[in-house]
C-alpha positions as CSV (number, residue, x, y, z in Angstrom):
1,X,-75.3,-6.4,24.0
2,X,-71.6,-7.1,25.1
3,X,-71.1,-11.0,25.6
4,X,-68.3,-11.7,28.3
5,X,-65.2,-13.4,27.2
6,X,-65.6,-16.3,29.3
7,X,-68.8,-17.3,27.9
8,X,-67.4,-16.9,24.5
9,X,-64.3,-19.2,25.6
10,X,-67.0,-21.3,26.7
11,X,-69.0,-21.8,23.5
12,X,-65.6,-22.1,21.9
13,X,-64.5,-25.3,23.9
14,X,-68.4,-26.8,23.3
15,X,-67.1,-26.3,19.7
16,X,-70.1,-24.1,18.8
17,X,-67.4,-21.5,17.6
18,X,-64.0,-21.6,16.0
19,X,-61.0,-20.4,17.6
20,X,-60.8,-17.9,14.7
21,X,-64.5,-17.0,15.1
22,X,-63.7,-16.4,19.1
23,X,-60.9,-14.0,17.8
24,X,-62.9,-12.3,15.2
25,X,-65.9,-11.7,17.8
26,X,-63.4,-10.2,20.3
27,X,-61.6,-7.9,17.8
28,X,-65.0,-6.9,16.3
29,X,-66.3,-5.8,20.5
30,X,-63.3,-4.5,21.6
31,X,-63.3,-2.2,18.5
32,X,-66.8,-1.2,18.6
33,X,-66.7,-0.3,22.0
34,X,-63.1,1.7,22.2
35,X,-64.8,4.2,19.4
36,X,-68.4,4.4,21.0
37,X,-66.6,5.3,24.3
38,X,-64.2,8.0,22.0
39,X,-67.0,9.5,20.8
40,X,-69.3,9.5,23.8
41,X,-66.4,10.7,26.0
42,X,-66.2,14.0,22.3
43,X,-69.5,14.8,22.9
44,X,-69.2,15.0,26.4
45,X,-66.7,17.4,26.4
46,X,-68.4,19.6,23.9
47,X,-71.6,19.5,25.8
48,X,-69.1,21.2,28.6
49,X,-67.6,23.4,26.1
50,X,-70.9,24.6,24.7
51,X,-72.2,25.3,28.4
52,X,-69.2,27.0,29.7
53,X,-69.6,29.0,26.3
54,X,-73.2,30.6,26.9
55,X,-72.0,31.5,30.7
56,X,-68.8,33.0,28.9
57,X,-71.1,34.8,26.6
58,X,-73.5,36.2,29.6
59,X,-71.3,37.1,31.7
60,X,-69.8,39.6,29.3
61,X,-72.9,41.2,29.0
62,X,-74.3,40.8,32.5
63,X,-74.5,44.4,33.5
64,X,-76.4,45.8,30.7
65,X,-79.2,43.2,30.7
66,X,-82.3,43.8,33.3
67,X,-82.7,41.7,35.9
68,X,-86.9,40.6,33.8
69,X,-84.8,40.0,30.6
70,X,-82.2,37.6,32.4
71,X,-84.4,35.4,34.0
72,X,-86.9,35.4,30.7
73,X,-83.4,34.3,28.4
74,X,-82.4,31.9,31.2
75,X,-86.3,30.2,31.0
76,X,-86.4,30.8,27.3
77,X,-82.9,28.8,26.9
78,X,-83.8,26.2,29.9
79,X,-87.3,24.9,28.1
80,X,-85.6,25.1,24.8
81,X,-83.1,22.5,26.2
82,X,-85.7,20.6,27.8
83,X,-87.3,20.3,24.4
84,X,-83.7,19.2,22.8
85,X,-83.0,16.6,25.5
86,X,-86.5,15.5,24.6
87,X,-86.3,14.9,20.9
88,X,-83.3,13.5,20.7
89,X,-83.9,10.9,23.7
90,X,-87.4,9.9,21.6
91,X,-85.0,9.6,18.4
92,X,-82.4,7.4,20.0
93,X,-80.0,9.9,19.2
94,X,-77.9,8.9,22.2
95,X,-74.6,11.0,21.5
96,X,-76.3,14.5,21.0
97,X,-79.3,13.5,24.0
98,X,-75.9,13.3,26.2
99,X,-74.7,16.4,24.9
100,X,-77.7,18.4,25.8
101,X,-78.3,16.6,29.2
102,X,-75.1,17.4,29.9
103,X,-75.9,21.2,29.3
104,X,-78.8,21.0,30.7
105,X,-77.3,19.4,33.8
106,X,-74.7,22.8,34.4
107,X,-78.3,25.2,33.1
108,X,-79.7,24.1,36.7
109,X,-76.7,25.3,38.5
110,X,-77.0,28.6,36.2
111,X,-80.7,29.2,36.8
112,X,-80.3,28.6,40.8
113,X,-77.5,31.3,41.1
114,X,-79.6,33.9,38.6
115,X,-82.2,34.0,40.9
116,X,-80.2,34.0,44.0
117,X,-78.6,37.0,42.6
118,X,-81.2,39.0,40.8
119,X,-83.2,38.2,44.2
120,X,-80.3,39.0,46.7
121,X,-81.3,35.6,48.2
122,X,-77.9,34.2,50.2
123,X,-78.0,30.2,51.4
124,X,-74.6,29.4,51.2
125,X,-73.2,26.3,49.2
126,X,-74.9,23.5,51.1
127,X,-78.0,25.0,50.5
128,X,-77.1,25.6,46.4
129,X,-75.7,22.1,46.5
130,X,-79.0,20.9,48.0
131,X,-81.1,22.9,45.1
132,X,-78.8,21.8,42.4
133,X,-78.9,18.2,43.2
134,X,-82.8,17.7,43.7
135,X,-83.8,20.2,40.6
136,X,-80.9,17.6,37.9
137,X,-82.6,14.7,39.2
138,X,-84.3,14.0,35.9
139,X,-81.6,14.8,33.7
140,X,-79.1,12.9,35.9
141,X,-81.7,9.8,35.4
142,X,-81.4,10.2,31.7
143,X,-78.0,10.6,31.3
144,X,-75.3,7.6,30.7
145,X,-72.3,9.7,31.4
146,X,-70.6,8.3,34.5
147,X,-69.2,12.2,35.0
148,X,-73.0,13.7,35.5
149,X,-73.6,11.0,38.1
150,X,-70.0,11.4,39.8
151,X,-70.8,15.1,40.2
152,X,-74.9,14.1,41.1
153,X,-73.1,12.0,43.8
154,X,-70.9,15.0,45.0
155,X,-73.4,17.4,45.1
156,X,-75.5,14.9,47.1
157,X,-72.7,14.1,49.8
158,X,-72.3,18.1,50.0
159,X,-76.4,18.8,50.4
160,X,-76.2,17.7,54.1
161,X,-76.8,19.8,56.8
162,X,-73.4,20.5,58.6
163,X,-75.0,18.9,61.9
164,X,-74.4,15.8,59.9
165,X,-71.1,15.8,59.5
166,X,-70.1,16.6,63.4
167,X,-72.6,14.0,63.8
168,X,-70.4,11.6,62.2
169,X,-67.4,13.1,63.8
170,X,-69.2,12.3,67.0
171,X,-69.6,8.8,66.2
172,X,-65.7,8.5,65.3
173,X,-64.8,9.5,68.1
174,X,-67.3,7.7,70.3
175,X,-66.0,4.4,68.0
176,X,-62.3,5.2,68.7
177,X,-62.8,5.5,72.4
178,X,-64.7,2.8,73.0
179,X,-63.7,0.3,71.1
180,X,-59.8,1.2,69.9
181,X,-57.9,2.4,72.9
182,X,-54.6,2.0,71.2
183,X,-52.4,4.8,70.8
184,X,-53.5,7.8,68.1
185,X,-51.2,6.3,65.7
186,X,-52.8,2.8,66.1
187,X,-56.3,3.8,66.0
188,X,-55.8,6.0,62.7
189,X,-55.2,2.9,61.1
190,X,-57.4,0.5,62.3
191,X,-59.9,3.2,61.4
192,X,-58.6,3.8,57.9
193,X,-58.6,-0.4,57.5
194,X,-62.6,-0.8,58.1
195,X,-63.2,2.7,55.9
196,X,-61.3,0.1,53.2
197,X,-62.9,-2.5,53.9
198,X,-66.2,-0.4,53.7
199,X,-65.8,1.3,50.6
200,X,-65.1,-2.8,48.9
201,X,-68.2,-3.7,49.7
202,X,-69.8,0.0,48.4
203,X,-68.3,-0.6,45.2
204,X,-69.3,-4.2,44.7
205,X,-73.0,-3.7,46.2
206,X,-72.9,-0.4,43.6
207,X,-72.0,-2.4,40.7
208,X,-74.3,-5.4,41.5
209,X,-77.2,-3.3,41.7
210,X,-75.7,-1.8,38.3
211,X,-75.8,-5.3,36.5
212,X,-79.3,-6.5,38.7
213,X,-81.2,-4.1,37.3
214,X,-79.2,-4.8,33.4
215,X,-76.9,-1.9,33.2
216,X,-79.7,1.0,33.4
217,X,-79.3,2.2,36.7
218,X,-75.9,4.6,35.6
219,X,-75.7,6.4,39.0
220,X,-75.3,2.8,40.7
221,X,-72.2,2.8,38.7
222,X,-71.1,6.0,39.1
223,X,-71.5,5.7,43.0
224,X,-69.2,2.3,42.7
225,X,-66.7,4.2,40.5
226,X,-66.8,6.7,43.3
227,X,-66.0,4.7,46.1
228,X,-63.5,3.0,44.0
229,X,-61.6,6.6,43.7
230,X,-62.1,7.1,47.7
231,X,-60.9,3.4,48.5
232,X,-57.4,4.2,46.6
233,X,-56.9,7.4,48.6
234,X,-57.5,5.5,51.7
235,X,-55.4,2.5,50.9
236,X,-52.9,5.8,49.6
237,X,-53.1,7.1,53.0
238,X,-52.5,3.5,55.2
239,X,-49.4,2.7,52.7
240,X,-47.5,6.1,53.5
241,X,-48.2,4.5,57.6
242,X,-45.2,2.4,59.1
243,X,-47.2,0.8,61.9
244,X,-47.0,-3.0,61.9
245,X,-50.7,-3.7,61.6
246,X,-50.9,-1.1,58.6
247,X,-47.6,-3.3,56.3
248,X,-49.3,-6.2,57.2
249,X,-53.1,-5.3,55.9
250,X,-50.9,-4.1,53.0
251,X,-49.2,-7.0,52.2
252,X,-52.4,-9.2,52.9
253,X,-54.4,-6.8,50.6
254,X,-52.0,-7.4,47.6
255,X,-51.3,-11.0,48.7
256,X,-55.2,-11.8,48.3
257,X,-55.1,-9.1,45.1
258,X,-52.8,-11.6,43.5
259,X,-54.0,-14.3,44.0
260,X,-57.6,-13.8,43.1
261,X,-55.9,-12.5,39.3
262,X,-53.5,-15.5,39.3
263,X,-56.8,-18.1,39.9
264,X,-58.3,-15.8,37.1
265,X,-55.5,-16.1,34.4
266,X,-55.2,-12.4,34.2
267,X,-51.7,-12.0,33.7
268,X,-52.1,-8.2,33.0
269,X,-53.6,-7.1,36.6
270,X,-51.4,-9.7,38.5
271,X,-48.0,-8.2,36.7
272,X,-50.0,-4.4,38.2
273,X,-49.9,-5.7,41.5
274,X,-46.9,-7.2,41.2
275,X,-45.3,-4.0,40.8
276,X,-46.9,-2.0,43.6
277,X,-45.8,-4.7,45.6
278,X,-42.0,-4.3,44.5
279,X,-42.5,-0.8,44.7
280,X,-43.6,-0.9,48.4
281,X,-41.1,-3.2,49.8
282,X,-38.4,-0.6,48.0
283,X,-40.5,2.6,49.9
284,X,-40.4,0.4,53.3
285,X,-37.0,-0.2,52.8
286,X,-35.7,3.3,51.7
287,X,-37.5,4.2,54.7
288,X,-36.3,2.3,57.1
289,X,-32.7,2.8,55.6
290,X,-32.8,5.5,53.9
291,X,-29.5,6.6,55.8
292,X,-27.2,3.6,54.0
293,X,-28.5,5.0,50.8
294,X,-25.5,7.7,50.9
295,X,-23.4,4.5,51.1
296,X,-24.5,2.9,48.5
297,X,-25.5,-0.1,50.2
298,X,-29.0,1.2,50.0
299,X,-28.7,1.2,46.2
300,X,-27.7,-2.5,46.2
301,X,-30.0,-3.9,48.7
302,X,-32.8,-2.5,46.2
303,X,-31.5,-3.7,43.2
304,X,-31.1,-7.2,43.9
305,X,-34.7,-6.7,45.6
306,X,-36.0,-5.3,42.6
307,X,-33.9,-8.2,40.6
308,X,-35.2,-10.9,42.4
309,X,-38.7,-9.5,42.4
310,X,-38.7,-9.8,38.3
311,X,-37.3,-13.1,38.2
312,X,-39.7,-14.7,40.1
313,X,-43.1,-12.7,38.5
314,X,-41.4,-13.7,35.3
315,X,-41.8,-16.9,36.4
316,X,-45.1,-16.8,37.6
317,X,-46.3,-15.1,34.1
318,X,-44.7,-17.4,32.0
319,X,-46.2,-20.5,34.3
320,X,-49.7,-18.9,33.5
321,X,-48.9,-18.3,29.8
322,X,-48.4,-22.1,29.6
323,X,-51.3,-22.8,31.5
324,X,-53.3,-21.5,29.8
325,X,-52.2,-22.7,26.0
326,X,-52.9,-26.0,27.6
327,X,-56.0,-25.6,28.6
């Protein structure tokens, strides 16, 4: 079990542990856990390897084997994997049980479009999506790999009946109507904004629910890492806007983002931020003049910008550095 930094910091104030002890305990973690998640991420990618191999190796013989002998190989091969997963899950062999789960994972998708074509049977992808994702459940359980739970997620979001989805397209519009009449431009944004805002709270409620339930729960994870990956397309999509309310959320956003990692002493994350905040104020400015930029005005305005920007996050970094030595 992983012990947080802070609470080793902690026992290292109450002087239950040296300073050199603290950094021993750290190195020793951080070490450990950089080559389990080398190796887990190896196996992983063999597990896809080895799958994309066997459909490789059917395909190229596809039209000579009967339709009785494909479907007994695929059964033959899927219980045989079943059997795999189950040994080495018993034996705590956690790098090869992701390997096969993995496999096993893709062999659903393989034995669902057998059938459909031995069978002629024709559902379309939403209703492939919807066999795939109910027929991994187990294996998607057992796994730990955040990328069979990313693509468990997917598959989920893609299972709904298309009513759904002008359902929700519906309820946009019946939102925007109602309660935004602003222009198009305005209503994009503000719409964009509380999409933001949502997928914050998915991706906190997904990762308490991770550590509630002590870390076993991976597709919790996965569907915060997912709405993670959807927030920063959204917040993508609002920074490329020029409307007033969408700079100011922006500069809120990073404002706030700042902050909380200056409170926190994490230099590393508040320098990030730092940055894409010099780098918007020099996009906002190259657009709004990008026609001086021929003049070479442009060029200046940004570098002192840029110049001024550095100074004072050097200063605020080396304030923290001294910070926290005293502390």
């Amino acid at each position: 079990m992983k012990i947080p930094r802070k609470e080793l910091e902690k026992l290292n104030k109450e002087g239950l542990i040296t300073s050199q002890q603290l950094e021993d305990i750290i190195g020793y973690y951080k070490n450990n856990t950089d080559n389990n998640k080398l190796w887990k991420r190896l196996f992983v990618i063999a597990g896809l390897l080895i799958a994309l191999g066997i459909v490789l190796i059917i395909g190229a013989n596809w039209a000579l084997i009967p339709n009785f002998l494909k479907i007994s190989i695929d059964f033959i091969l899927f219980l045989a994997l079943i059997y795999t997963d189950y040994h080495f899950i018993t034996n705590k062999k956690k790098n090869l049980s992701e390997v096969f789960l993995v496999i096993s994972f893709f062999m659903v998708a393989g034995t669902i479009g057998l059938i459909a074509q031995v069978y002629n049977l024709d559902g379309g992808w939403f209703s492939f999506a919807r066999f795939w994702m109910l027929l991994a459940v187990p294996f998607v359980l057992l796994s730990k790999t955040y990328l069979i739970n990313i693509l468990w997620l997917l598959l989920l979001f893609n299972s709904f009946p298309e009513s759904f989805y002008t359902w929700l397209h519906d309820i946009y519009s019946y939102f925007v109507s109602t309660f935004l009449p602003f222009s198009k431009a305005y209503n994009i944004s503000i719409f964009c904004i509380l999409l933001y805002l949502s997928l914050e709270f998915l991706q906190w409620f997904g990762k308490l629910i991770y550590i509630k339930f002590d870390r076993k729960i991976i597709v919790s994870k996965a569907f915060s890492i997912l709405a993670q990956l959807t927030k920063y397309w959204v917040i993508f999509a609002i920074a490329l806007q020029r409307n007033a309310i969408d700079i100011i959320f922006i500069f809120i956003l990073l404002a706030y983002k700042m902050y909380k990692y200056y409170k926190a002493r994490k230099d590393k994350y508040f320098r990030n931020y730092a940055i894409v905040t010099e780098i918007y104020i020099i996009y906002l400015f190259v657009s709004a003049y990008g026609n001086l930029l021929f003049t070479g005005i442009g060029f200046i305005a940004g570098g002192i910008l840029l110049l001024v920007s550095i100074y004072v996050l050097r200063k605020i970094l080396s304030y923290m550095k001294k910070s926290e030595a005293t502390n």
